[in-house]
MDTraj code that builds the backbone (N, CA, C; nanometers):
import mdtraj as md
import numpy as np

residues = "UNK UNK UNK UNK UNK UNK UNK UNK UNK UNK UNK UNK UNK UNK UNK UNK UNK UNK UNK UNK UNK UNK UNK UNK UNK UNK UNK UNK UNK UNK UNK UNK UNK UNK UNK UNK UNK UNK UNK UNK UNK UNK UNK UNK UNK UNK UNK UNK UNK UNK UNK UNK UNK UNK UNK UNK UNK UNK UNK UNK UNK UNK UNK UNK UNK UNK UNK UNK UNK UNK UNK UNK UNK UNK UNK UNK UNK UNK UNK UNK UNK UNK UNK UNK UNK UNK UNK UNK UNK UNK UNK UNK UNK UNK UNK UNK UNK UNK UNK UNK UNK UNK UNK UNK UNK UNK UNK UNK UNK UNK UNK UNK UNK UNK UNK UNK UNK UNK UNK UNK UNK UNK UNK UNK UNK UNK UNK UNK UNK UNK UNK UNK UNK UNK UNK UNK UNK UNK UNK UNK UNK UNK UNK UNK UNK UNK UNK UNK UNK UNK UNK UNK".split()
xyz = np.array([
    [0.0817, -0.1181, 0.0000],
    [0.0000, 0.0000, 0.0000],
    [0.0871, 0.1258, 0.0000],
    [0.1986, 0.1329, 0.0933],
    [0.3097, 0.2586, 0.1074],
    [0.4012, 0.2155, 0.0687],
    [0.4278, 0.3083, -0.0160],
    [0.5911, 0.2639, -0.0794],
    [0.7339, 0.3199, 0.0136],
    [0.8284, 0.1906, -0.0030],
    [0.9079, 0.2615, 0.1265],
    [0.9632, 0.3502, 0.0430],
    [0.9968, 0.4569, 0.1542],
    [1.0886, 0.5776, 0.1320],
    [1.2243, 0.5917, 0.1869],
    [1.3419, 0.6319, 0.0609],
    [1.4233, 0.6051, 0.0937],
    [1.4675, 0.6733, 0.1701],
    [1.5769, 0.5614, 0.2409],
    [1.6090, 0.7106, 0.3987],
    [1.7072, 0.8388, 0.3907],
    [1.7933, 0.8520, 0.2160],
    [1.7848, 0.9941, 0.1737],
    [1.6908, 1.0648, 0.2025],
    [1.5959, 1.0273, 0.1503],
    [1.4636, 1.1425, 0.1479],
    [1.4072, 1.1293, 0.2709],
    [1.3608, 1.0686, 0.3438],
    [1.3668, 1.0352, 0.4439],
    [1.3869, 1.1835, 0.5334],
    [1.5610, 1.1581, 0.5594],
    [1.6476, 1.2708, 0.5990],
    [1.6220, 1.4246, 0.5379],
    [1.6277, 1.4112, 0.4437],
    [1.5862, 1.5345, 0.3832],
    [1.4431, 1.6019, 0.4457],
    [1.3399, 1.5725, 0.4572],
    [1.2229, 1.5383, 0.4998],
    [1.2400, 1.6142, 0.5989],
    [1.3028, 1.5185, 0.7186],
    [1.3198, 1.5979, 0.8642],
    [1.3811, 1.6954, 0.8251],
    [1.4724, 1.7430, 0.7826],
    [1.5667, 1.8561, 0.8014],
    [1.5027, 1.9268, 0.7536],
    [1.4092, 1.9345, 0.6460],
    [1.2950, 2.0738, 0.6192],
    [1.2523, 2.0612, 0.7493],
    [1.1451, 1.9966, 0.7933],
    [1.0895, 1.9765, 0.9254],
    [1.1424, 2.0758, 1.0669],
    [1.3096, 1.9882, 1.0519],
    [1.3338, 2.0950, 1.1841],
    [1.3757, 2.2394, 1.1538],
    [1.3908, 2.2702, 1.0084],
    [1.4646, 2.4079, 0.9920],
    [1.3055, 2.4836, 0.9746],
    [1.2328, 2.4187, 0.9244],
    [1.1038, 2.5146, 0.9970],
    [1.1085, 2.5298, 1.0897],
    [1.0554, 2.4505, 1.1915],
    [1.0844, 2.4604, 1.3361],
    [1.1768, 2.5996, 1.3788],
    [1.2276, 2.5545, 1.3784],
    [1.3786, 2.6741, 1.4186],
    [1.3533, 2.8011, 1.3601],
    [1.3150, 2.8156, 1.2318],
    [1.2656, 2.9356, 1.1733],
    [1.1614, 3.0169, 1.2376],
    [1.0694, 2.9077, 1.3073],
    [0.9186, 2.9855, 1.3469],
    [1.0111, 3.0406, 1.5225],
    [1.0915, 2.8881, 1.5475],
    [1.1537, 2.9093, 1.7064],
    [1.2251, 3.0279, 1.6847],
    [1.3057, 3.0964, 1.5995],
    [1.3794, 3.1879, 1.5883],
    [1.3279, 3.3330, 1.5158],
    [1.2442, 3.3238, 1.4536],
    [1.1698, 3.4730, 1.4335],
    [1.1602, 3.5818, 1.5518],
    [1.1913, 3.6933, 1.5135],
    [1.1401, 3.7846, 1.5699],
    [0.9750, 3.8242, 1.5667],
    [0.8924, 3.7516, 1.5153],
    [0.7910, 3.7595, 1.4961],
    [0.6918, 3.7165, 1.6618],
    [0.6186, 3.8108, 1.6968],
    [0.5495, 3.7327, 1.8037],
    [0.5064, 3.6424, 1.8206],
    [0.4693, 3.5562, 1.8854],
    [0.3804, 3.4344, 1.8496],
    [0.2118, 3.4324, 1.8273],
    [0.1819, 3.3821, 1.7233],
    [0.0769, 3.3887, 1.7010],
    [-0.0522, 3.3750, 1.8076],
    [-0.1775, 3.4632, 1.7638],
    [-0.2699, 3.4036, 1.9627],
    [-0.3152, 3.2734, 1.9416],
    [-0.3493, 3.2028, 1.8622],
    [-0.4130, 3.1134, 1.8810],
    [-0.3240, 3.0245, 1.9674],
    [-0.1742, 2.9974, 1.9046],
    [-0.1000, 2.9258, 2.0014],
    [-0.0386, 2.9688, 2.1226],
    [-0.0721, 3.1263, 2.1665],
    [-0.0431, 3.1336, 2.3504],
    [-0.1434, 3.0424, 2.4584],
    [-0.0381, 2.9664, 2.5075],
    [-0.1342, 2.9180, 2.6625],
    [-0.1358, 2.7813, 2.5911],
    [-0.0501, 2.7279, 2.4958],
    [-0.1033, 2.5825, 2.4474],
    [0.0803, 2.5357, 2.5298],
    [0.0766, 2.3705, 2.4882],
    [0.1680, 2.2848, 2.4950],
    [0.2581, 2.3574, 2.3909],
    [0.2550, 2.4187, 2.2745],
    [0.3505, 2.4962, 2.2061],
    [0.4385, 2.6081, 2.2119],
    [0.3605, 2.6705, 2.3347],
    [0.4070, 2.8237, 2.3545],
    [0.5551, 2.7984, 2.3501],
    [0.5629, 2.7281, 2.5630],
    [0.7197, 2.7005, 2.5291],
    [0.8097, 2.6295, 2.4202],
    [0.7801, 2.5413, 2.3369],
    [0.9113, 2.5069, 2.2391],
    [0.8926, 2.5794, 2.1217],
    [0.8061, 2.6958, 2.1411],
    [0.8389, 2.7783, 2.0239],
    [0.8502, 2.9283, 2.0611],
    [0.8754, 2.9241, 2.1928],
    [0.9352, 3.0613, 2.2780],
    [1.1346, 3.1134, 2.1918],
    [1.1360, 3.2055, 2.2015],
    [1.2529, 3.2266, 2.1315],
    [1.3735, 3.1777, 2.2104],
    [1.4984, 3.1520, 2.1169],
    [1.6167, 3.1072, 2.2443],
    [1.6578, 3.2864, 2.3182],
    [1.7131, 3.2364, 2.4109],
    [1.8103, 3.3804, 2.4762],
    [1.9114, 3.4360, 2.4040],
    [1.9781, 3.3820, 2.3126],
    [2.1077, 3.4273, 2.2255],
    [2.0828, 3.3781, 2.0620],
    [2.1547, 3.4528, 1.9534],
    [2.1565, 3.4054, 1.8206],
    [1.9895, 3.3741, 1.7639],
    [1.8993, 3.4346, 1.7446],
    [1.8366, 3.4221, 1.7210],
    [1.8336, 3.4644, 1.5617],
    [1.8837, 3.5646, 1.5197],
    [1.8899, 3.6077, 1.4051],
    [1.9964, 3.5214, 1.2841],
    [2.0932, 3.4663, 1.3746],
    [2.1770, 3.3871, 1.3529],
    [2.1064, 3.2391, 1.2750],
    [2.0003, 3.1703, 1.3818],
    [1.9599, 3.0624, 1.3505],
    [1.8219, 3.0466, 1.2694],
    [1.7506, 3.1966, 1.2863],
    [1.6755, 3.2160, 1.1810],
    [1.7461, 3.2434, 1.0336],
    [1.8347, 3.2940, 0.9795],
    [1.8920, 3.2842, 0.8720],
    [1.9580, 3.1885, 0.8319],
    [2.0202, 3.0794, 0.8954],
    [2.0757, 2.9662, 0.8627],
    [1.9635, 2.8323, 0.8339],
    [1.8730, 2.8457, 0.9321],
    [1.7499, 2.7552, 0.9032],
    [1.6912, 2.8306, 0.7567],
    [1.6671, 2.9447, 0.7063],
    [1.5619, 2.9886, 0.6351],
    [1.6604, 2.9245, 0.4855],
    [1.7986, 2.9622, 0.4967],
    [1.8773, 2.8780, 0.3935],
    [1.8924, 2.7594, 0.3613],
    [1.8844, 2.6769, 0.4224],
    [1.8283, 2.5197, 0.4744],
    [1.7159, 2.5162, 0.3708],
    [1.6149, 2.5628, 0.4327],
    [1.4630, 2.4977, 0.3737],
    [1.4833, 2.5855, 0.1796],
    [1.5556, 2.7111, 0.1748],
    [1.5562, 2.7137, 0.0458],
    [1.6360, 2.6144, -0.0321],
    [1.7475, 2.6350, 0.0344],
    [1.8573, 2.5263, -0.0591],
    [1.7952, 2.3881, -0.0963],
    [1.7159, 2.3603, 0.0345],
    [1.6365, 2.2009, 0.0416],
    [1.5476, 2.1785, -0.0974],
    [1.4535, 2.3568, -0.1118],
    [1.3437, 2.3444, -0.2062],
    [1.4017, 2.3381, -0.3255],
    [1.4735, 2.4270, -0.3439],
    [1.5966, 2.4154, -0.5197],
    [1.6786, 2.2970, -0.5447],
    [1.6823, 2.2375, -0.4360],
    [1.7078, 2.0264, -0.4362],
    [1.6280, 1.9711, -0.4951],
    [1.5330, 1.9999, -0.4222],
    [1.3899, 1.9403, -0.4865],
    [1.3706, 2.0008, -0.6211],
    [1.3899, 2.0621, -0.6495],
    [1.3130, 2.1127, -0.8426],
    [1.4103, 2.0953, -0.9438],
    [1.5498, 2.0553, -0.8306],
    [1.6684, 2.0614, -0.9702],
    [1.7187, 1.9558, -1.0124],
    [1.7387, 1.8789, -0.8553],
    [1.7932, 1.7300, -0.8655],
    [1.6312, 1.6251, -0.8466],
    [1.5450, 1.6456, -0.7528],
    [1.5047, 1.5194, -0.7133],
    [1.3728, 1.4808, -0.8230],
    [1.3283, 1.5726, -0.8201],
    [1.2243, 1.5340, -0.9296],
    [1.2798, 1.5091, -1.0516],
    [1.3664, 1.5996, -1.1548],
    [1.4226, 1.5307, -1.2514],
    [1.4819, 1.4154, -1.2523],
    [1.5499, 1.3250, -1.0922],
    [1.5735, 1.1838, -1.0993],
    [1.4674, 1.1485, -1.1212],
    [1.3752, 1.1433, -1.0327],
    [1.2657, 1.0758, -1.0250],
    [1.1702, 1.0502, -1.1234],
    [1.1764, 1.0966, -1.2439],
    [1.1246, 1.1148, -1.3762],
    [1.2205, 1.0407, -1.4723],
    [1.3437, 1.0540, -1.4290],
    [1.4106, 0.9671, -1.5140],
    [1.4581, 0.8264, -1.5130],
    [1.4384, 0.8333, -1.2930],
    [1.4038, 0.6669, -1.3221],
    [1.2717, 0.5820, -1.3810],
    [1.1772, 0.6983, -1.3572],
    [1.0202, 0.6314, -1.4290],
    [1.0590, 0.5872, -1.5604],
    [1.1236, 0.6505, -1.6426],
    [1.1340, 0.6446, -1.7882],
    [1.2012, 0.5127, -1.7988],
    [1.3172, 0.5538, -1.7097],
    [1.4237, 0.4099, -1.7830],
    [1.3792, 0.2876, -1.7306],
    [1.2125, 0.2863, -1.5943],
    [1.1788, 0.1636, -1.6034],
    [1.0849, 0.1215, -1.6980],
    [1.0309, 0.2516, -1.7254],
    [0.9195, 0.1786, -1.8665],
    [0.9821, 0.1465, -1.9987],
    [1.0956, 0.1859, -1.9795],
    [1.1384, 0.1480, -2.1111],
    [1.2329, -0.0136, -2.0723],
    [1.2598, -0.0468, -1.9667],
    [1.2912, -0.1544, -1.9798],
    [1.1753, -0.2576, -1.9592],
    [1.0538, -0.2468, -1.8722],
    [0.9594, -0.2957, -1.8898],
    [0.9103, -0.3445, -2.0656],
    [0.9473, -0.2011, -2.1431],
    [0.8690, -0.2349, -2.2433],
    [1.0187, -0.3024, -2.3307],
    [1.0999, -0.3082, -2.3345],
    [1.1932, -0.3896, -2.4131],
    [1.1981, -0.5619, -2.3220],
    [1.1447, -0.5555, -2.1900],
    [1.1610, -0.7000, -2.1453],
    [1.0010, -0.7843, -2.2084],
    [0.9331, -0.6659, -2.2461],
    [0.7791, -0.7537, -2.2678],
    [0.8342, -0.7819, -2.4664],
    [0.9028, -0.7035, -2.5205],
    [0.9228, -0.6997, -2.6845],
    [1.0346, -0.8628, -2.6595],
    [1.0995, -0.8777, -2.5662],
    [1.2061, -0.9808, -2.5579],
    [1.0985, -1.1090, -2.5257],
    [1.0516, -1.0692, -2.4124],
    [0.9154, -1.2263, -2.3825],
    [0.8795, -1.2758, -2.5430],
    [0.8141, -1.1712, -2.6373],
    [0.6924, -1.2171, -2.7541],
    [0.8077, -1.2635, -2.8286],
    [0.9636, -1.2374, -2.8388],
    [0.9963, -1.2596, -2.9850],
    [1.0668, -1.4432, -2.9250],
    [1.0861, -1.4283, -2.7868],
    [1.1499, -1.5810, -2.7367],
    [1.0154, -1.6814, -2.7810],
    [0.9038, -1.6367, -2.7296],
    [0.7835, -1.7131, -2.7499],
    [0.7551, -1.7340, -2.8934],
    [0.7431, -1.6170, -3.0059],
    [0.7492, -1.6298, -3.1206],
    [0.8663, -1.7581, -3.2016],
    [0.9767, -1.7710, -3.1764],
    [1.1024, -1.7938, -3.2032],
    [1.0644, -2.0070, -3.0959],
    [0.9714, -1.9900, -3.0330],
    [0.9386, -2.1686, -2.9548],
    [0.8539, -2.1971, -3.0637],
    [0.7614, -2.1043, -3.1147],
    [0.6341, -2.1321, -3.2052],
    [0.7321, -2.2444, -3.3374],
    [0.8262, -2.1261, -3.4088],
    [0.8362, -2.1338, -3.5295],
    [0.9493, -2.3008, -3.4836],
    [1.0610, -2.2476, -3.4079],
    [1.1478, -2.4149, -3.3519],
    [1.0125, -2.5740, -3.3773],
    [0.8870, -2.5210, -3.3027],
    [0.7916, -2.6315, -3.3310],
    [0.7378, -2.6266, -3.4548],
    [0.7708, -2.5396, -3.5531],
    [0.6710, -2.5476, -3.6653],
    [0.5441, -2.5345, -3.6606],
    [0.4572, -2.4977, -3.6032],
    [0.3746, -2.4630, -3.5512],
    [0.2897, -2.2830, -3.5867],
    [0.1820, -2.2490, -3.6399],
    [0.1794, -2.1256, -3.6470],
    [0.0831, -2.0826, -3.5397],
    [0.0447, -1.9776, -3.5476],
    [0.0072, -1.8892, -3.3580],
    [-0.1007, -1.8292, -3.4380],
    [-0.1675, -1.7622, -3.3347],
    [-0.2223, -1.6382, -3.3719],
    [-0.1659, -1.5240, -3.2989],
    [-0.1371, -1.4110, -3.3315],
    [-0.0771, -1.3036, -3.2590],
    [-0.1262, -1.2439, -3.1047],
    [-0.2838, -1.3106, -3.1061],
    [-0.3293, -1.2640, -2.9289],
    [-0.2885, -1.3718, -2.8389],
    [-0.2471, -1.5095, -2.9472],
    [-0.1979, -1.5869, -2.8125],
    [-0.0611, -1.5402, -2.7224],
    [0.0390, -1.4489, -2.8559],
    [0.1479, -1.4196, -2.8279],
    [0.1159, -1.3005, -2.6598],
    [0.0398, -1.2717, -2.6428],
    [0.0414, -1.1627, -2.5536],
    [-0.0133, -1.2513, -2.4409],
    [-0.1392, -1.3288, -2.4184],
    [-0.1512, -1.4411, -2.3309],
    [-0.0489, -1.5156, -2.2913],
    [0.0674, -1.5542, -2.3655],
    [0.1816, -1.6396, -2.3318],
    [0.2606, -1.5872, -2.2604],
    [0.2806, -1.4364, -2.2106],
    [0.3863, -1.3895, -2.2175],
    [0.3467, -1.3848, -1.9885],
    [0.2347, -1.3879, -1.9748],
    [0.2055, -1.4432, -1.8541],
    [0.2800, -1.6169, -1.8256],
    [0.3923, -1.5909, -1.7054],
    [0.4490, -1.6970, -1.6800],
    [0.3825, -1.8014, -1.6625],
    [0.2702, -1.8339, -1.5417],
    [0.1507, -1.9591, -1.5209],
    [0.1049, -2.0107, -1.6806],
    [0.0537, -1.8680, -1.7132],
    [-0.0035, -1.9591, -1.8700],
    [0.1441, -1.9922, -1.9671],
    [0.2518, -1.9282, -1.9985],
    [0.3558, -2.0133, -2.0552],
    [0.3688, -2.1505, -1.9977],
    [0.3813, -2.1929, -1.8773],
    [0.4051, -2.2958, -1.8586],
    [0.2906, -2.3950, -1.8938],
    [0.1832, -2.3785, -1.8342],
    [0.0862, -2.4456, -1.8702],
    [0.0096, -2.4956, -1.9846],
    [0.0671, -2.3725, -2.1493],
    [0.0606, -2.3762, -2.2864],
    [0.2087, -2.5150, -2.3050],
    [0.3076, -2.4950, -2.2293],
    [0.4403, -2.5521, -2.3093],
    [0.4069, -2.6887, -2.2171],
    [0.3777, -2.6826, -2.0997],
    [0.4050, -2.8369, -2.0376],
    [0.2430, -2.9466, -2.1019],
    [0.1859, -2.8749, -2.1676],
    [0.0491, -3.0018, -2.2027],
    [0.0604, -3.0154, -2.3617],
    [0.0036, -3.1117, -2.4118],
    [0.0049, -3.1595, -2.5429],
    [-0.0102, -3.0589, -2.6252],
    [0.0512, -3.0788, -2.7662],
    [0.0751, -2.9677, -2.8419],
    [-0.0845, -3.0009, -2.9360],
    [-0.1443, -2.9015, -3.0002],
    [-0.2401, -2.9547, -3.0724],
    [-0.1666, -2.9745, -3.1989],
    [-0.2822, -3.0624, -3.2826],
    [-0.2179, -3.1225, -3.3939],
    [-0.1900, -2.9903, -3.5369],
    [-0.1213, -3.0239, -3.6305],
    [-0.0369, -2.9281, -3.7120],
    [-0.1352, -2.9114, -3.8062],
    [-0.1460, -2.7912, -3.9262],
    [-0.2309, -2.7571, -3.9963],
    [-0.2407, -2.8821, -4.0806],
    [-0.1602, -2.9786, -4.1369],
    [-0.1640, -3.1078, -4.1702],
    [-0.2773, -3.2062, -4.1576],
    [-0.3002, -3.2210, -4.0474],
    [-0.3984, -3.2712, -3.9443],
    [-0.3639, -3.3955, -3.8804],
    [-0.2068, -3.4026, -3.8607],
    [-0.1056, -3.4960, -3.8176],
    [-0.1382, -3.4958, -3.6533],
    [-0.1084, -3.5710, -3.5483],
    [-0.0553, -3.5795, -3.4992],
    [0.0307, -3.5131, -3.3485],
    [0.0256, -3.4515, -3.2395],
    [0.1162, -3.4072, -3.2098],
    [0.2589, -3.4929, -3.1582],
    [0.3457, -3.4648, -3.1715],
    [0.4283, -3.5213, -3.1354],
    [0.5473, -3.4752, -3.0323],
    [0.5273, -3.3955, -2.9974],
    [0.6368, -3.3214, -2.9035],
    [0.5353, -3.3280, -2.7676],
    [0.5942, -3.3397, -2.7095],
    [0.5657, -3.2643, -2.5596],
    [0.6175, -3.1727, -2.4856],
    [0.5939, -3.0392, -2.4119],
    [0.6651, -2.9601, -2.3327],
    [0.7661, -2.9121, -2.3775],
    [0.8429, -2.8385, -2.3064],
    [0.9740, -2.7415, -2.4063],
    [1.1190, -2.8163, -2.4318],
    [1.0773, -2.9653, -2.3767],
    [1.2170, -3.0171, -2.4127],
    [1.2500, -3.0506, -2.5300],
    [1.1598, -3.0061, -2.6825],
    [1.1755, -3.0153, -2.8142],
    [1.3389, -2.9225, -2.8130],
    [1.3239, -2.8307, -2.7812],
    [1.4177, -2.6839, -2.7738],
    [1.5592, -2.7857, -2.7852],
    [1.5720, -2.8301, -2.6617],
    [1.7026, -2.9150, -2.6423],
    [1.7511, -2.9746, -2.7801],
    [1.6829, -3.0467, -2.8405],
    [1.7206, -3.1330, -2.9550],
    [1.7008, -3.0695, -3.1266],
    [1.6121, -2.9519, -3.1095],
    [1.6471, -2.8967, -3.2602],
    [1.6832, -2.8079, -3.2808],
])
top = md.Topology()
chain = top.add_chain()
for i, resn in enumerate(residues, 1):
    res = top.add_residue(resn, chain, resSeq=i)
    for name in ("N", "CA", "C"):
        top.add_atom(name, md.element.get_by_symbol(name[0]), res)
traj = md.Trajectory(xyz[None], top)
């Protein structure tokens, strides 16, 4: 259901997290009313020293973090999508032409929707391990299962 996240990002994650934090902890800004008199007041009361200090170093943090994000992480992340659909789609073009390439070894002709049904592992096996039907001839089958492969 959740995909894990890697603990790069992960990390990254928190460190926006706490350099907010620190930003709101370090403003000269009053604190807002809704949060006087809550469990928040104090850990977002200002420190006694460097405040201006750790508000500008946090506020650089969360930018540098966001220009991470738009420069590096999403353009990976788009380019691993790509290079898996494209190997997805060169491993499904490799399945039809191996399956194509068992057809023709048996002499045998297909129809092209079986080629896409086959390419499901359960049904490959279950097409290659049971009797072959007989040839446009009206011969016979004579092979069984994929151990024809071995010998021609």
């Amino acid at each position: 259901m959740f995909k894990r996240v890697p603990p790069r990002d992960l990390s990254l994650g928190v460190l926006v997290l706490v350099s907010v934090l620190l930003m709101v902890k370090s403003s000269s800004d009053a604190l807002p009313g809704w949060l006087r008199g809550t469990r928040a007041e104090p850990w977002l009361s200002q420190f006694g020293v460097g405040n201006q200090n750790i508000h500008d170093i946090a506020g650089g943090l969360v930018v540098s973090l966001f220009i991470y994000f738009l420069v590096v992480w999403l353009p990976e992340r788009d380019k691993r999508k790509r290079v898996r659909r494209n190997l997805q789609l060169q491993f499904d073009a490799f399945k039809k032409g191996c399956i194509r390439e068992f057809f023709n070894a048996m002499s045998q002709s297909y129809d092209p929707a079986l080629i896409d049904e086959l390419k499901d592992r359960e049904r490959f096996r279950e097409f290659f391990n049971g009797p072959f039907p007989p040839d446009k001839s009206g011969g016979t089958p004579s092979r069984m299962g994929l151990s024809f492969i071995q010998y021609t």
